[in-house]
C-alpha positions in Angstrom: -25.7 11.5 13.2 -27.7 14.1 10.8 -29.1 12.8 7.4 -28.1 15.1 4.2 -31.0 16.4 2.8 -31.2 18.4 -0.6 -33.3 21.2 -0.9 -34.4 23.6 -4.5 -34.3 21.2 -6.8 -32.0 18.0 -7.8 -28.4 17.7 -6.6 -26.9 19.4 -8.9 -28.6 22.8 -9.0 -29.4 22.5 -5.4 -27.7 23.2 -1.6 -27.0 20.7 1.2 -28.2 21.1 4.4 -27.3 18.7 7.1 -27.0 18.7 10.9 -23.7 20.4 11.9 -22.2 17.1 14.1 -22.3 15.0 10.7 -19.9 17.8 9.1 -17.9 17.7 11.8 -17.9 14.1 11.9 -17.1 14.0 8.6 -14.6 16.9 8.6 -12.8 15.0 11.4 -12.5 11.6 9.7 -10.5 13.3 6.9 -8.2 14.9 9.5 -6.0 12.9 11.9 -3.1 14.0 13.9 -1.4 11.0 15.0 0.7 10.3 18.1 3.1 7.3 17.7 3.6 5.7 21.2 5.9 2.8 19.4 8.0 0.5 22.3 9.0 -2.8 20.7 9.4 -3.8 17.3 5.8 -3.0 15.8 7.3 0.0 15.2 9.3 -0.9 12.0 6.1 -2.1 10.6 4.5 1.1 11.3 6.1 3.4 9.8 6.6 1.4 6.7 2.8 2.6 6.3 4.0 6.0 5.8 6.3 5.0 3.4 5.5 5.6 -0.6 4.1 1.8 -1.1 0.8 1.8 1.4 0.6 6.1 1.6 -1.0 6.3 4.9 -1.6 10.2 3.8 -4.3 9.4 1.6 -6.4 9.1 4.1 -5.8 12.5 6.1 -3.1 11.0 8.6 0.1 11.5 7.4 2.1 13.9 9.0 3.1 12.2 13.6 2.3 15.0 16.1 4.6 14.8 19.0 2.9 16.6 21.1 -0.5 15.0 22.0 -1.9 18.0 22.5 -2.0 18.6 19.1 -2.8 15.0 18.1 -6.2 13.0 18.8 -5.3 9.4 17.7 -2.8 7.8 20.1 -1.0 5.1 18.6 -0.2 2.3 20.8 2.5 0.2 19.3 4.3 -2.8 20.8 4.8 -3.6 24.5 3.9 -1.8 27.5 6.3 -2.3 30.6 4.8 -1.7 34.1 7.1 1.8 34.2 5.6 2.7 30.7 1.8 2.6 32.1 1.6 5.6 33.9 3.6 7.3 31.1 1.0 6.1 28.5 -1.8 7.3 31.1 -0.2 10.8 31.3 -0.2 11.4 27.5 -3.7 9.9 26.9 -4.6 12.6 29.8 -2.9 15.5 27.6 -4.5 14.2 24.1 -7.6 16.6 23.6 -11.3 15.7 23.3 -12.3 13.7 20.7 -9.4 10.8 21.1 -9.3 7.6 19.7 -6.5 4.5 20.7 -5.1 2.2 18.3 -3.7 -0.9 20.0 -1.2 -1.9 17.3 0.2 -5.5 17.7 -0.4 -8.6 19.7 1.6 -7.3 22.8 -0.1 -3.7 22.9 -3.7 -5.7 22.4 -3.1 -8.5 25.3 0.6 -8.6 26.0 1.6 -10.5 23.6 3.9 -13.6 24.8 5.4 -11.6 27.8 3.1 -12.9 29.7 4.7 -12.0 33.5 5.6 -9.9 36.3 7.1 -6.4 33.7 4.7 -5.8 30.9 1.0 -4.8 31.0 -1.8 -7.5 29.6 -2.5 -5.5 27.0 -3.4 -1.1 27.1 -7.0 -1.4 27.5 -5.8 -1.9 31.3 -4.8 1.7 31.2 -6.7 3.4 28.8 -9.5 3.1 26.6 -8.5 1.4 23.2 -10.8 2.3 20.1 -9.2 -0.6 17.5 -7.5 -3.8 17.8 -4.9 -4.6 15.3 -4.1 -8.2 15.9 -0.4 -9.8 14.7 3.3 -10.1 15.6 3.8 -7.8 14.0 0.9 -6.7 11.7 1.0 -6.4 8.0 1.0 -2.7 7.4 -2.5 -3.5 4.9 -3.7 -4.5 8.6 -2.8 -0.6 10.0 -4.8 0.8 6.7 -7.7 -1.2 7.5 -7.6 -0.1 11.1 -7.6 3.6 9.9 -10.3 2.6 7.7 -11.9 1.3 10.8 -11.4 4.3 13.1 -12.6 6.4 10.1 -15.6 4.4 10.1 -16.6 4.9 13.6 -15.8 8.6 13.7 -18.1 9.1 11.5 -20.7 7.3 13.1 -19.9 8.6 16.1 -19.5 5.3 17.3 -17.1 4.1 20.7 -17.2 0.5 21.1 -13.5 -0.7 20.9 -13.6 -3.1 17.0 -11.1 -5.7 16.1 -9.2 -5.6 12.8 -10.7 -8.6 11.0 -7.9 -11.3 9.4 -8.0 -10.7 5.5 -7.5 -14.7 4.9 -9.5 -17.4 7.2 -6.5 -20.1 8.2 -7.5 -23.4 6.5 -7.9 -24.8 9.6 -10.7 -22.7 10.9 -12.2 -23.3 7.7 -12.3 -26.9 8.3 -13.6 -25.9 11.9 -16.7 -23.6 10.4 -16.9 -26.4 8.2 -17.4 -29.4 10.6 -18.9 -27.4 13.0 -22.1 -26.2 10.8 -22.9 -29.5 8.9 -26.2 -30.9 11.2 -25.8 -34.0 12.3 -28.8 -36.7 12.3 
């Protein structure tokens, strides 16, 4: 992206001047129109992030566009069914340039435990997905980070998909990490 440079003097007497993909970059982070595809369950979970306790509208994505021509983060939450698919596909299609995907949940990221002949192995086997949120379902602090995320990489200007990082290692993957990084002689 474009560097910010000041120019006549220190920063506070002086002007900015930077190139003009960083301010969009920038102006688009702050500004997300979101379109809720919610199917299964997930969904509960997801809208408690609009709720007054985690405020998703402090960071510029408050207000669900349902039309996803006006929205340009596509929501994926909870399962998708084999009829679903090309439904999904069609409203991806619709969503203008720049779009991102959030795959929100275990079944929207792989499928979740419906693993047969219905439901699709996850979105990313119809459309491009930006973040992972893993969990059944996820905490809604998990959706913030993933908006934190997708903030992240907008800025950057940045499209490989990322994975919602657990906030707590399970004890037993500590023991794992543990046993597994202690050389042995």
């Amino acid at each position: 992206m474009g560097e910010l440079k000041v120019l006549g003097g220190s920063q506070s007497d002086g002007f900015f001047t930077t190139k003009f993909e960083a301010l969009l970059a920038w102006a688009r982070k702050y500004s997300l129109f979101q379109y809720p595809f919610a199917t299964a369950c997930c969904g509960m979970e997801f809208m408690a992030t609009a709720a007054p306790r985690y405020d998703i509208a402090r960071f510029g994505a408050e207000a669900p566009r349902f039309s996803p021509r006006q929205s340009d983060v596509l929501w994926v939450v909870g399962t998708i069914s084999q009829r679903q698919g090309p439904v999904l596909k069609r409203i991806y299609e619709q969503m203008t340039e720049p779009k991102w995907v959030v795959a929100f949940g275990t079944c929207a990221s792989c499928g979740g435990f419906y693993d047969n002949y219905t439901t699709i192995p996850g979105c990313d086997k119809i459309i491009p997905v930006d973040v992972y949120i893993p969990g059944c379902p996820p905490r809604p602090e998990a959706v913030l980070d993933a908006l934190m995320l997708l903030m992240e990489k907008i800025q950057k200007g940045n499209r490989e998909p990322v994975t919602v990082p657990p906030r707590e290692v399970p004890e037993l993957a500590k023991r794992r990490a543990a046993r597994g990084g202690k050389v042995q002689s």
